[in-house]
Backbone as ProteinMPNN parsed JSONL, in Angstrom:
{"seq_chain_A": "XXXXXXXXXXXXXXXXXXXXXXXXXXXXXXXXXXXXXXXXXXXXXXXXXXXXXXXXXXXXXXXXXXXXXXXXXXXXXXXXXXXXXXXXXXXXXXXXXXXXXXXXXXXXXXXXXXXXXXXXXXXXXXXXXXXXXXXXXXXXXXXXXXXXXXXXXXXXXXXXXXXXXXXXXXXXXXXXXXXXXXXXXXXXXX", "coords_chain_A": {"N_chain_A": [[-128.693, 66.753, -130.544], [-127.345, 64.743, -132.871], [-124.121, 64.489, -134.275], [-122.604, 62.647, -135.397], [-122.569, 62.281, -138.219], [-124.144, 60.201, -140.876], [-122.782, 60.765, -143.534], [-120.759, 62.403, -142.457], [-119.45, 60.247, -140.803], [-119.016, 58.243, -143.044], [-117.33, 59.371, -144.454], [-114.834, 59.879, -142.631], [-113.964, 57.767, -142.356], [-113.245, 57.003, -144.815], [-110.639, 58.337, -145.515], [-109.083, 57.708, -143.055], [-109.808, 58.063, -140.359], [-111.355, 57.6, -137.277], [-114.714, 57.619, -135.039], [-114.465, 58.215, -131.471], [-115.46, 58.236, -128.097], [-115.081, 60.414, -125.091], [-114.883, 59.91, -121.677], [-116.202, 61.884, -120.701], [-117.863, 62.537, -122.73], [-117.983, 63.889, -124.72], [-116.631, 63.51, -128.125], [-113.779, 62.314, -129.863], [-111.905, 62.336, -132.68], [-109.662, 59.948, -134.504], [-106.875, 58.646, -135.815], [-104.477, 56.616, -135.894], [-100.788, 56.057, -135.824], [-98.656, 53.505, -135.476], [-100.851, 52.116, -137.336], [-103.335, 49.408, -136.44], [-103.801, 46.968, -138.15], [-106.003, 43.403, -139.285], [-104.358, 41.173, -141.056], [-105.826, 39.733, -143.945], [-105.57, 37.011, -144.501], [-103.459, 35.742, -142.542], [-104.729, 35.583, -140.56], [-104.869, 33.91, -136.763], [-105.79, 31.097, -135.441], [-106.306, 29.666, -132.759], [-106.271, 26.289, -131.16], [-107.625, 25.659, -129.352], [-109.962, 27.414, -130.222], [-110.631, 26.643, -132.524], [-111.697, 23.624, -132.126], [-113.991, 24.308, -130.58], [-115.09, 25.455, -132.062], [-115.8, 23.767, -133.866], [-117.331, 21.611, -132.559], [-119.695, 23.026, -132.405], [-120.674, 24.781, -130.858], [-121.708, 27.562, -130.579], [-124.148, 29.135, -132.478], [-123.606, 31.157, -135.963], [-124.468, 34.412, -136.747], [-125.599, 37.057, -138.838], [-126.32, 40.442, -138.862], [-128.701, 40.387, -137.507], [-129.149, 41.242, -134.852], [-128.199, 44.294, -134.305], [-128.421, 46.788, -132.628], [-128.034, 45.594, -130.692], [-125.788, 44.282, -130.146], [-123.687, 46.316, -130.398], [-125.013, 47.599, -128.073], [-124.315, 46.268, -126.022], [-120.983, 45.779, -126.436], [-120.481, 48.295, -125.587], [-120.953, 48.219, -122.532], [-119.127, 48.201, -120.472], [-116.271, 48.772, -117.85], [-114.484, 50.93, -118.515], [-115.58, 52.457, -121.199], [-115.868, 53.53, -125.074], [-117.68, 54.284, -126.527], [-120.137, 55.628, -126.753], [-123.83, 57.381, -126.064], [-124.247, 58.729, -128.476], [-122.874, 57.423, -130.258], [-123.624, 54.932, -130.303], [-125.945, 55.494, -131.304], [-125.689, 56.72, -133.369], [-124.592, 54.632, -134.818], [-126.3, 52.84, -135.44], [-127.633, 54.14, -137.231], [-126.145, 54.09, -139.699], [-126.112, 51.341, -139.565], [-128.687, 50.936, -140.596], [-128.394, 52.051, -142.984], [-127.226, 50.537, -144.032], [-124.038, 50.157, -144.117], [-122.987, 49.626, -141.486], [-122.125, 46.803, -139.43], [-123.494, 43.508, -138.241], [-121.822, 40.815, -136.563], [-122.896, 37.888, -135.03], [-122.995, 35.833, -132.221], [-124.44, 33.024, -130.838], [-126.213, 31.428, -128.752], [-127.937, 28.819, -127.281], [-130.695, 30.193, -128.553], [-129.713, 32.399, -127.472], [-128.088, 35.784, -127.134], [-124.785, 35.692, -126.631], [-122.371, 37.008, -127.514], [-120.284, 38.976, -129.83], [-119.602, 41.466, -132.681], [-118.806, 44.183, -134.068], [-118.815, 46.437, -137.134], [-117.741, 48.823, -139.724], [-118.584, 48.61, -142.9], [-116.539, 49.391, -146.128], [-117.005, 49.568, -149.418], [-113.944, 47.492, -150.692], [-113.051, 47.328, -147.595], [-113.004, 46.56, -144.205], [-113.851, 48.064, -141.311], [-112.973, 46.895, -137.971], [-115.023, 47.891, -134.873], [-115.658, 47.09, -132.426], [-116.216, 44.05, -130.137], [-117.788, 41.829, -128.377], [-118.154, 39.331, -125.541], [-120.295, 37.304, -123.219], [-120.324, 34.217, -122.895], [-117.438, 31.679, -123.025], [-115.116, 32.102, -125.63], [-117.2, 32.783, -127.334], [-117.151, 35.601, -129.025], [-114.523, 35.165, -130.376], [-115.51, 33.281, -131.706], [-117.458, 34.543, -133.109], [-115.711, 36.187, -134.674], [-114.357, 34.722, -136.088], [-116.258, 33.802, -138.227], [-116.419, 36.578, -139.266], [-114.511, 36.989, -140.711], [-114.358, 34.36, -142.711], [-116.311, 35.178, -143.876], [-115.348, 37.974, -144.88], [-114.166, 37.248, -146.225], [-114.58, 35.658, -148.704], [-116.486, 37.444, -149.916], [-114.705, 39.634, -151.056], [-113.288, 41.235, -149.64], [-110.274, 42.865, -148.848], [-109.42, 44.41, -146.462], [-109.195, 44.462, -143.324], [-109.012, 46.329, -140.744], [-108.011, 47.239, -137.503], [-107.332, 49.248, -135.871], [-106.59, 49.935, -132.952], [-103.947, 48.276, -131.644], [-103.9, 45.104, -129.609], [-103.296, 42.937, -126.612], [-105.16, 40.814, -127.603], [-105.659, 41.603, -130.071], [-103.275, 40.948, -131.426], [-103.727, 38.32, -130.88], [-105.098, 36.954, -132.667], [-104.299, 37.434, -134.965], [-103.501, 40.129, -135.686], [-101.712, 42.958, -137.044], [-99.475, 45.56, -136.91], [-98.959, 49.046, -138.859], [-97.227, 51.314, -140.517], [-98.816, 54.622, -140.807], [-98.87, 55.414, -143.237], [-98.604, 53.658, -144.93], [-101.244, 52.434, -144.619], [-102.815, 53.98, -145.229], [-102.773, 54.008, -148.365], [-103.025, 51.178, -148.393], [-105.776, 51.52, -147.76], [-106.995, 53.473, -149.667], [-106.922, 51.565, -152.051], [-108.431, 49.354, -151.132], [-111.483, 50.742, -150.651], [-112.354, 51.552, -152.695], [-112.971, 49.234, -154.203], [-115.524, 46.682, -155.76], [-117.02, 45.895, -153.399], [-119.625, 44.123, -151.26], [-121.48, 43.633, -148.186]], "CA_chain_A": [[-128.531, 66.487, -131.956], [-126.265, 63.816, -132.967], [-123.167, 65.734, -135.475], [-122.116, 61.978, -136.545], [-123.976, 62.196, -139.169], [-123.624, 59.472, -141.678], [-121.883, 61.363, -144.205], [-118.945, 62.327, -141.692], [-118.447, 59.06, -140.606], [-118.064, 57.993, -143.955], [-116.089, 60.275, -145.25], [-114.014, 59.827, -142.489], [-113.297, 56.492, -142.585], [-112.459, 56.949, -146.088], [-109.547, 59.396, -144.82], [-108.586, 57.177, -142.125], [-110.5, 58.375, -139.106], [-112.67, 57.015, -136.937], [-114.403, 58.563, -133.6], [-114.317, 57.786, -129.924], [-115.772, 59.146, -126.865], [-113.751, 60.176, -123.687], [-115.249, 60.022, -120.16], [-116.974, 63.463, -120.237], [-119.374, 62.24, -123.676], [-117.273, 64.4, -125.922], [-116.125, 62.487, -129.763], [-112.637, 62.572, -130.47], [-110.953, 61.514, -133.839], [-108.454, 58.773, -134.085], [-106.105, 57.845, -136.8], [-103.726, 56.198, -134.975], [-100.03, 55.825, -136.493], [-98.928, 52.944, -136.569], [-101.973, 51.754, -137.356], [-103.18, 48.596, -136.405], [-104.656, 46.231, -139.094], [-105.393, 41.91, -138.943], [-104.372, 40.635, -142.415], [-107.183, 38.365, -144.159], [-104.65, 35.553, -144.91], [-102.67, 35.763, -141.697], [-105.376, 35.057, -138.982], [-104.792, 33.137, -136.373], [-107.274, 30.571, -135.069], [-106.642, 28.798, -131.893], [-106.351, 24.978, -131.909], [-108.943, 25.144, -128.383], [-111.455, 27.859, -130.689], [-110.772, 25.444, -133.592], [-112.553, 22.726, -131.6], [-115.05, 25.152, -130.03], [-116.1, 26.084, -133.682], [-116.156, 21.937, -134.601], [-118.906, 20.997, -131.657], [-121.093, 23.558, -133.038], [-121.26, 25.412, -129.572], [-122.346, 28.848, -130.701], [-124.894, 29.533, -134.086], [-123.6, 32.627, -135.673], [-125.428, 35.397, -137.414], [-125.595, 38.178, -139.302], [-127.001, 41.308, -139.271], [-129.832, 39.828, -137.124], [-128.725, 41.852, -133.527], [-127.039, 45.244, -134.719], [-127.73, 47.817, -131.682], [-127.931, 44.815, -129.498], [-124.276, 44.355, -130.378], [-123.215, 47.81, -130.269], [-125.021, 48.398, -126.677], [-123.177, 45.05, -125.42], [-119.803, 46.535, -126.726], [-120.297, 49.488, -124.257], [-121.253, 47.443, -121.584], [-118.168, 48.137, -119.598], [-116.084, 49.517, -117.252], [-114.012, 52.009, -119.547], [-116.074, 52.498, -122.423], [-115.502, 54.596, -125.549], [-118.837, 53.847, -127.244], [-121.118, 57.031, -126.006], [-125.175, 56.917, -126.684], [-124.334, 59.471, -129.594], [-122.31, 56.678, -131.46], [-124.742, 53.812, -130.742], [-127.323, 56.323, -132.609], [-124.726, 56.999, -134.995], [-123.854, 53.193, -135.842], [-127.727, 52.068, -135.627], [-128.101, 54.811, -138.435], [-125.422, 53.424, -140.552], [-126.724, 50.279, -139.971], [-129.984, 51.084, -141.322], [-128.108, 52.434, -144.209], [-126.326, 48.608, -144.864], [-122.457, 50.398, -143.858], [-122.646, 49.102, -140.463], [-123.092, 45.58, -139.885], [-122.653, 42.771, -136.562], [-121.698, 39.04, -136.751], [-123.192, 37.532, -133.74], [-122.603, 34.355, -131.305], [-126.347, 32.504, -130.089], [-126.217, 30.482, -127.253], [-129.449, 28.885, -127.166], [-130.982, 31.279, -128.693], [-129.439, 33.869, -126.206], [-127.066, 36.635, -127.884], [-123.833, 35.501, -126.08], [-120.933, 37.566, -128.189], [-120.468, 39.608, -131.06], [-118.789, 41.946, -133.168], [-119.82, 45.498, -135.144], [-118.188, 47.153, -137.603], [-118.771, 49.661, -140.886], [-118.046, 48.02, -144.499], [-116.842, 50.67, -147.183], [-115.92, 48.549, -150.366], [-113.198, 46.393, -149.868], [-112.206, 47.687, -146.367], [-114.027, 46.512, -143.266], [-113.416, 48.689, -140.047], [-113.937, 46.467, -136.997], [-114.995, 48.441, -134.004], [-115.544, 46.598, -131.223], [-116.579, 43.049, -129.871], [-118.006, 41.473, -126.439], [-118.751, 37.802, -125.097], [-120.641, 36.737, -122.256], [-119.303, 33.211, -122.667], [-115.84, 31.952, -123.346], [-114.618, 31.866, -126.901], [-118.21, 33.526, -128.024], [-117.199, 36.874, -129.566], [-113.523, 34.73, -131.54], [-116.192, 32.481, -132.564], [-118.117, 35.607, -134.451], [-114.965, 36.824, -135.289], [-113.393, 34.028, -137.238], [-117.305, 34.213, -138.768], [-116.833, 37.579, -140.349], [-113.091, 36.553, -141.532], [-114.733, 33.753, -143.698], [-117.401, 36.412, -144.929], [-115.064, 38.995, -145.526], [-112.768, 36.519, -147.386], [-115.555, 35.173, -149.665], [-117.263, 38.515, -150.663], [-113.348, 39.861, -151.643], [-112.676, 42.268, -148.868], [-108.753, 43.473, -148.491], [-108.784, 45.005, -145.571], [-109.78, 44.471, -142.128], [-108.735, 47.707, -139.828], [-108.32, 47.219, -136.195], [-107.381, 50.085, -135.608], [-105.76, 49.658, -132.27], [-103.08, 46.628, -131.165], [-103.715, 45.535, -128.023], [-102.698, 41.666, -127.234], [-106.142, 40.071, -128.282], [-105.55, 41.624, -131.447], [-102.538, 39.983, -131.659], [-103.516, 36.914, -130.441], [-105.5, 37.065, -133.742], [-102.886, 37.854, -136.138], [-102.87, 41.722, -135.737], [-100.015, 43.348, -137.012], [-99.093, 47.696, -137.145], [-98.392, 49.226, -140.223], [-96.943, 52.799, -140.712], [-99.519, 55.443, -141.238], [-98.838, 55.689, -145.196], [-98.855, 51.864, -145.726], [-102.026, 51.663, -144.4], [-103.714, 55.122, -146.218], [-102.575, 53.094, -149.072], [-104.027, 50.233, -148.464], [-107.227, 51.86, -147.854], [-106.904, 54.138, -151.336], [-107.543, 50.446, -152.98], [-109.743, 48.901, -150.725], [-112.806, 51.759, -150.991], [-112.952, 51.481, -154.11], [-113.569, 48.154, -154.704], [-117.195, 46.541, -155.712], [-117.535, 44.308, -152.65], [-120.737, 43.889, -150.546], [-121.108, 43.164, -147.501]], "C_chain_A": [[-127.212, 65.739, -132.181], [-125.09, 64.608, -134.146], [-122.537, 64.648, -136.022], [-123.28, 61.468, -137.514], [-123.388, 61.291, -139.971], [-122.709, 59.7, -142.749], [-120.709, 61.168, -143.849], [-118.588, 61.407, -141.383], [-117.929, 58.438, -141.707], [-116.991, 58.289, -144.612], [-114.041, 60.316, -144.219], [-113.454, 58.766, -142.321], [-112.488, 56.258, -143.742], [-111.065, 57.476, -146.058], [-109.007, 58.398, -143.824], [-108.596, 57.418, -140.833], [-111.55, 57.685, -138.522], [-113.142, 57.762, -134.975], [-114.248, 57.702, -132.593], [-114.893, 58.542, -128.845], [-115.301, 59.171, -125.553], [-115.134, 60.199, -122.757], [-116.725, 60.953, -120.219], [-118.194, 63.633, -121.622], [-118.749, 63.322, -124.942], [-116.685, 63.128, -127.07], [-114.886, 63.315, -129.968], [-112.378, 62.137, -132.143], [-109.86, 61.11, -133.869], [-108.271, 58.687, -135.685], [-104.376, 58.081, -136.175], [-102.204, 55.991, -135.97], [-98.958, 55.061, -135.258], [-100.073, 52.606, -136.058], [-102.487, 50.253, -137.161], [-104.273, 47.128, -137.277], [-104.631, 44.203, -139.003], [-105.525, 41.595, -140.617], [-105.178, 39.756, -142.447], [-106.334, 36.763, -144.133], [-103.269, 35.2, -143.882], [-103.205, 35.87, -139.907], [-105.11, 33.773, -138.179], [-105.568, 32.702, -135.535], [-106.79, 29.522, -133.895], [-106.474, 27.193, -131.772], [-107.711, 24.746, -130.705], [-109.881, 26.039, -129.697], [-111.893, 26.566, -131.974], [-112.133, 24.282, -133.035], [-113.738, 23.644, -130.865], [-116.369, 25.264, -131.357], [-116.522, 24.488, -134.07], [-117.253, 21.79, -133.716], [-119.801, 21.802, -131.986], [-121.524, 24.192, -131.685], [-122.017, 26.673, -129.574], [-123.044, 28.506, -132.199], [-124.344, 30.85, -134.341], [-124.342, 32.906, -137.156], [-124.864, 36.219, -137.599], [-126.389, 39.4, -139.805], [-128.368, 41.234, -138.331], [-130.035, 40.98, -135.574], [-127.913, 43.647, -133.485], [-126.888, 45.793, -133.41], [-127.621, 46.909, -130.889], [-126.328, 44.745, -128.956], [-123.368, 45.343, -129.788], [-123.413, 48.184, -128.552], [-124.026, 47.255, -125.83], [-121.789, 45.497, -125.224], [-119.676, 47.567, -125.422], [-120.554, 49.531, -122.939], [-119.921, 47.13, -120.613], [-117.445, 48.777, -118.784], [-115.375, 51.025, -117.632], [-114.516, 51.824, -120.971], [-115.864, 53.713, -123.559], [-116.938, 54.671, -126.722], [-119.877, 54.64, -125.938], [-122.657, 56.521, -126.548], [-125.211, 57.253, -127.897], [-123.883, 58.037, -130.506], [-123.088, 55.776, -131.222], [-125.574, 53.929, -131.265], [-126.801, 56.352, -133.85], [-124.68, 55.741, -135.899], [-124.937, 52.69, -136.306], [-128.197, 53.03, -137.305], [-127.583, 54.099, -139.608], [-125.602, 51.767, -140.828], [-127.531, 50.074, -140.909], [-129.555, 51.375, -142.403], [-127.352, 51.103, -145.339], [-124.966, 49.181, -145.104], [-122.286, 49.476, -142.896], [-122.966, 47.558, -140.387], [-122.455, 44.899, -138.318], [-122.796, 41.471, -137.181], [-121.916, 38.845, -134.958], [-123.056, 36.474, -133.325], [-123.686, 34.118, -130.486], [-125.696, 31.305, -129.487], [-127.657, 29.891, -126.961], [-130.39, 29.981, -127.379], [-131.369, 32.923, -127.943], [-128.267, 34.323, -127.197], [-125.669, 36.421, -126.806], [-122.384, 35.891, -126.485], [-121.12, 38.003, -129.43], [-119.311, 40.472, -131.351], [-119.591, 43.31, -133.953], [-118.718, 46.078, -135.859], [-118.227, 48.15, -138.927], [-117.424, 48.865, -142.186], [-118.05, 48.916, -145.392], [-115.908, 49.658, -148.349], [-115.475, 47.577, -149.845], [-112.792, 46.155, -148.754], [-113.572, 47.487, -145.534], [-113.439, 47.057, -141.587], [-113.865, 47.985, -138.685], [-113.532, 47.308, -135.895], [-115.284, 47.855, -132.367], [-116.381, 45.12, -130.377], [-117.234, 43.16, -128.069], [-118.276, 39.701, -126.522], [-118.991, 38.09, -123.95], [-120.443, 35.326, -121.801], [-118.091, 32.933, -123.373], [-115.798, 31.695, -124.83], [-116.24, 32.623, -127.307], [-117.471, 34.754, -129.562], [-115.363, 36.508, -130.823], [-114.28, 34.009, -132.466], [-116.889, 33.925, -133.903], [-117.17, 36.212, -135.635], [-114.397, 35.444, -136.954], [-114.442, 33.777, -138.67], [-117.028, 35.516, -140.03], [-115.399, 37.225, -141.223], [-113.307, 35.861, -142.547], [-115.339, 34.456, -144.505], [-116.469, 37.536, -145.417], [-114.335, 38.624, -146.861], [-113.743, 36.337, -148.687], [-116.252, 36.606, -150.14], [-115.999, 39.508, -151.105], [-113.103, 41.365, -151.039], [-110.785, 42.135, -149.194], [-108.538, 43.889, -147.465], [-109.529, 44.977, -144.499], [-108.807, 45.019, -141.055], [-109.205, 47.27, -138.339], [-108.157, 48.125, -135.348], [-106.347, 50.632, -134.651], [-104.835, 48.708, -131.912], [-102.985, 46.593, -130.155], [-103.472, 43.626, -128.456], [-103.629, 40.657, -127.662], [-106.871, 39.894, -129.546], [-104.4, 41.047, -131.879], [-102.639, 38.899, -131.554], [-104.222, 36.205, -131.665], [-105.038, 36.982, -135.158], [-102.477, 39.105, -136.291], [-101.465, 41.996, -135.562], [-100.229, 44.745, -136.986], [-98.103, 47.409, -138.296], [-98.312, 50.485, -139.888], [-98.565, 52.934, -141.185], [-99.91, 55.606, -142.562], [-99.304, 54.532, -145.419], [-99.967, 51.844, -145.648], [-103.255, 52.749, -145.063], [-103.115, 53.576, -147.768], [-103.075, 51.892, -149.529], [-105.697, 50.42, -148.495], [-107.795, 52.764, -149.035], [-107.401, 52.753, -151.603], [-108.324, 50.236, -152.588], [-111.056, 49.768, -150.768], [-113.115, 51.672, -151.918], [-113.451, 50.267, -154.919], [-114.689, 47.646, -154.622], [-117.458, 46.024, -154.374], [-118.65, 44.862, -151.956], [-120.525, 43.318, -149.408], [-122.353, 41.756, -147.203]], "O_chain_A": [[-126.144, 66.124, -131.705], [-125.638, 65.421, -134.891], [-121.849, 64.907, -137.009], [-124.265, 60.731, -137.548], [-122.158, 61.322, -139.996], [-121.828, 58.86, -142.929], [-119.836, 60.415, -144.28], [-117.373, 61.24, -141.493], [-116.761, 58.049, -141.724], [-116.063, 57.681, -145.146], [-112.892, 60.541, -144.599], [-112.244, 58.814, -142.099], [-111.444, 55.61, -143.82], [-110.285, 56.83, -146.758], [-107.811, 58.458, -144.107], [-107.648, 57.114, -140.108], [-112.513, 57.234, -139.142], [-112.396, 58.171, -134.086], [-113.925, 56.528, -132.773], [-114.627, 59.743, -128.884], [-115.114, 58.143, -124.902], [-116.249, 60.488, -123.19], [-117.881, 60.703, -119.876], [-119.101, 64.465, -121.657], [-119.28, 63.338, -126.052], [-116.387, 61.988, -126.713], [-114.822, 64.528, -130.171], [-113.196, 61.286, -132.492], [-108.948, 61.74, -133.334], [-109.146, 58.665, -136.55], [-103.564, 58.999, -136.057], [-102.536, 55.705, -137.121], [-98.502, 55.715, -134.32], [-100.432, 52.664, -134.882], [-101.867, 49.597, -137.998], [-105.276, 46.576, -136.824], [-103.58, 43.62, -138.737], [-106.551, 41.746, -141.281], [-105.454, 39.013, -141.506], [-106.724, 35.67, -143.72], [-102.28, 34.576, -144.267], [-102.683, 36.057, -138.808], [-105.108, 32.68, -138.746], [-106.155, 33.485, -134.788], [-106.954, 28.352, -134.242], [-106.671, 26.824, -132.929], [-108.621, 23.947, -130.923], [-110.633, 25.253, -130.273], [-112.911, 25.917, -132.213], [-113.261, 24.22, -133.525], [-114.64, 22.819, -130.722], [-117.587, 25.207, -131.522], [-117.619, 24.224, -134.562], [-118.33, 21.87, -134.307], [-120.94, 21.344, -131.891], [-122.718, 24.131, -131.392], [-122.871, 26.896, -128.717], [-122.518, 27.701, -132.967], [-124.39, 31.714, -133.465], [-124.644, 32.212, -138.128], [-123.829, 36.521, -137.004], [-126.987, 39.436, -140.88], [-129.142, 42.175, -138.505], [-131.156, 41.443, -135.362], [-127.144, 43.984, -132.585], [-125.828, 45.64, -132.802], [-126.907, 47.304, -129.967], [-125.83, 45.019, -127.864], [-122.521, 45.188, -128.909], [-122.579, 48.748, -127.843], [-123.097, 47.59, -125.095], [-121.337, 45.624, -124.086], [-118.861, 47.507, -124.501], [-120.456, 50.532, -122.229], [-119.717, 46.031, -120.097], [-117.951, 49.9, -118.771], [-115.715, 52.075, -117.088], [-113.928, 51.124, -121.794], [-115.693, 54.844, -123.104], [-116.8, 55.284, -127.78], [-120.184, 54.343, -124.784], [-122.787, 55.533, -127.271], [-125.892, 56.587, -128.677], [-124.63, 57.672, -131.415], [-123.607, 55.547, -132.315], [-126.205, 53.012, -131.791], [-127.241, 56.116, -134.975], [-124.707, 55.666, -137.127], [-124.916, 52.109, -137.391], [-128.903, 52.597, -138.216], [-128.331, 53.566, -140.428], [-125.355, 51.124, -141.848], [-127.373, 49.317, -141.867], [-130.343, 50.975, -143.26], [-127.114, 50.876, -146.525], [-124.484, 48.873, -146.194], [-121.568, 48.507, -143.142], [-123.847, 47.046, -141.078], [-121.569, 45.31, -137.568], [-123.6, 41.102, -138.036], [-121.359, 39.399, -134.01], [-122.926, 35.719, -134.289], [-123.938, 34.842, -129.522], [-124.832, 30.507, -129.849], [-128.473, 30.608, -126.382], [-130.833, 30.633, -126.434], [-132.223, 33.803, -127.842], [-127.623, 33.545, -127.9], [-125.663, 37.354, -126.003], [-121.384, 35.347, -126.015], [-122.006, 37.533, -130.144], [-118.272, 40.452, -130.691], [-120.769, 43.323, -134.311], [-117.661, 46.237, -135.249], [-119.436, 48.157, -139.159], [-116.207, 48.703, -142.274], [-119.119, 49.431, -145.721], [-114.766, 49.201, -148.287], [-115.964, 46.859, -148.972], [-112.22, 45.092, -148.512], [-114.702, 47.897, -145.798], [-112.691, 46.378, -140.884], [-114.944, 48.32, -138.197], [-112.357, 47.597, -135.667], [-114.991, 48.461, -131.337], [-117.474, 45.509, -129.965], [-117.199, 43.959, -127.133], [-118.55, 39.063, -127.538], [-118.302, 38.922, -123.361], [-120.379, 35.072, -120.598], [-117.65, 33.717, -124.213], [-116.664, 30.904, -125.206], [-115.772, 33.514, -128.017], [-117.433, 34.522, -130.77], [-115.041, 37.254, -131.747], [-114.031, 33.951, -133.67], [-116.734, 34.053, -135.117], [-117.418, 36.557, -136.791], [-114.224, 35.475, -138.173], [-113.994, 33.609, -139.805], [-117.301, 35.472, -141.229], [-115.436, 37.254, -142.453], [-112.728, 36.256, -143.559], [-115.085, 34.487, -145.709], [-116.845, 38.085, -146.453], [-114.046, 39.19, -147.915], [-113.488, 37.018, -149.681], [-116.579, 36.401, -151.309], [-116.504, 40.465, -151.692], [-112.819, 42.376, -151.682], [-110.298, 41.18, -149.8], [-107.34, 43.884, -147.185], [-110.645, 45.484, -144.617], [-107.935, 44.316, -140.546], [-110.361, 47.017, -138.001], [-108.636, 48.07, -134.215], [-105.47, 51.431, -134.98], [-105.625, 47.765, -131.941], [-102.372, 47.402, -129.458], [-103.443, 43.06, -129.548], [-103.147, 39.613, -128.1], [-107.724, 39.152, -130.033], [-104.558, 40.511, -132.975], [-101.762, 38.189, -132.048], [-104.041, 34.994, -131.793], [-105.511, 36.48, -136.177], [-101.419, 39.403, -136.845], [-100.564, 41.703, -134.777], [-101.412, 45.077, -137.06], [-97.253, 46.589, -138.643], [-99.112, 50.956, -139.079], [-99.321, 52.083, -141.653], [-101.042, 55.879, -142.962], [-100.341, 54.337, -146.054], [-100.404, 51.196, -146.599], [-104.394, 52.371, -145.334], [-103.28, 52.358, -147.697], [-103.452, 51.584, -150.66], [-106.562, 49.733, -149.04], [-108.998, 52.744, -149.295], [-108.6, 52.704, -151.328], [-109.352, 50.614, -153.15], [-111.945, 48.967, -151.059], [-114.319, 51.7, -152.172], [-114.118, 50.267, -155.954], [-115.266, 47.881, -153.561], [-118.606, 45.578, -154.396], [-118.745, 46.089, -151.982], [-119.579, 42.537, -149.3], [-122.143, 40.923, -146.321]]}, "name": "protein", "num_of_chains": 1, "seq": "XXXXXXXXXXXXXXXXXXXXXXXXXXXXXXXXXXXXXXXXXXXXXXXXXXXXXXXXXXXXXXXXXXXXXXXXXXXXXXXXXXXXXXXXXXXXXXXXXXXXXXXXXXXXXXXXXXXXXXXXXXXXXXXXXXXXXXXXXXXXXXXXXXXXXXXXXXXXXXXXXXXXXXXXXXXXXXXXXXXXXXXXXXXXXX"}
């Protein structure tokens, strides 16, 4: 029996939690301090993806691939994405929280992205590519979409350096409850 039930994940996202699974298939909870968030108006784009995105090398999508996404994501050697949460996210999918921006390669799924939309705040959880630049290409994808449907907040949660290489910055713990107090509450769609 799965125990993330849609509820709890929402609720705890709203709170500033999100889970994880160690080694042994157990779900932790994470709210990480500092926290690591990529500002909408402070991404950074590459001048090679730039031209990647101009030749029109990948098609991207939305919404079209969800668990495909999700099982891709966990498709690795240290994974924190258990079967429970790929049940969990496919639920929330189905519910229109969860959502994936994807990267087609001849119409082959070649990179992506998943993450859950509450209001203004979009939690991204975890990407993959199978070719190069794929999965920045999806990304810089949902950045336009989040910008245009009047997100605030895109949560990364962790900072590692490919979130920096992005624009990810860390924010204290408070700053970023804070920020997520506004963003939930706002109309947006995803």
């Amino acid at each position: 029996m799965n125990i993330l039930t849609p509820e709890l994940l929402i609720m705890a996202y709203q709170q500033g939690y999100f889970p994880m699974a160690e080694r042994n298939g157990e779900t932790y909870w994470h709210s990480p301090d500092p926290r690591a968030v990529i500002p909408l108006d402070g991404v950074r784009i590459a001048r090679s993806l730039r031209r990647t995105i101009a030749k029109g090398v990948y098609e991207t999508r939305i919404n079209t691939a969800f668990q495909e996404v999700v099982t891709a994501c966990s498709v690795r050697k240290e994974t924190w994405i258990s079967p429970e949460i790929i049940d969990a996210y496919t639920y929330l999918h189905e519910l229109s929280f969860a959502h994936s921006v994807e990267a087609w390669h001849n119409d082959e799924l070649v990179g992506g992205l998943y993450g859950v939309a509450i209001g203004g705040a979009f939690f991204g959880e975890s990407m993959f590519a199978t070719m190069n630049d794929a999965s920045k290409v999806a990304f810089v994808r949902l950045v336009e979409h989040l910008r245009k449907q009047g997100f605030i907040l895109l949560d990364s949660q962790y900072l590692n350096d490919h979130i920096e290489s992005l624009g990810g910055i860390e924010i204290p713990r408070s700053e970023y409850m804070s920020r997520l107090e506004v963003a939930i509450h706002l109309p947006c769609t995803f």
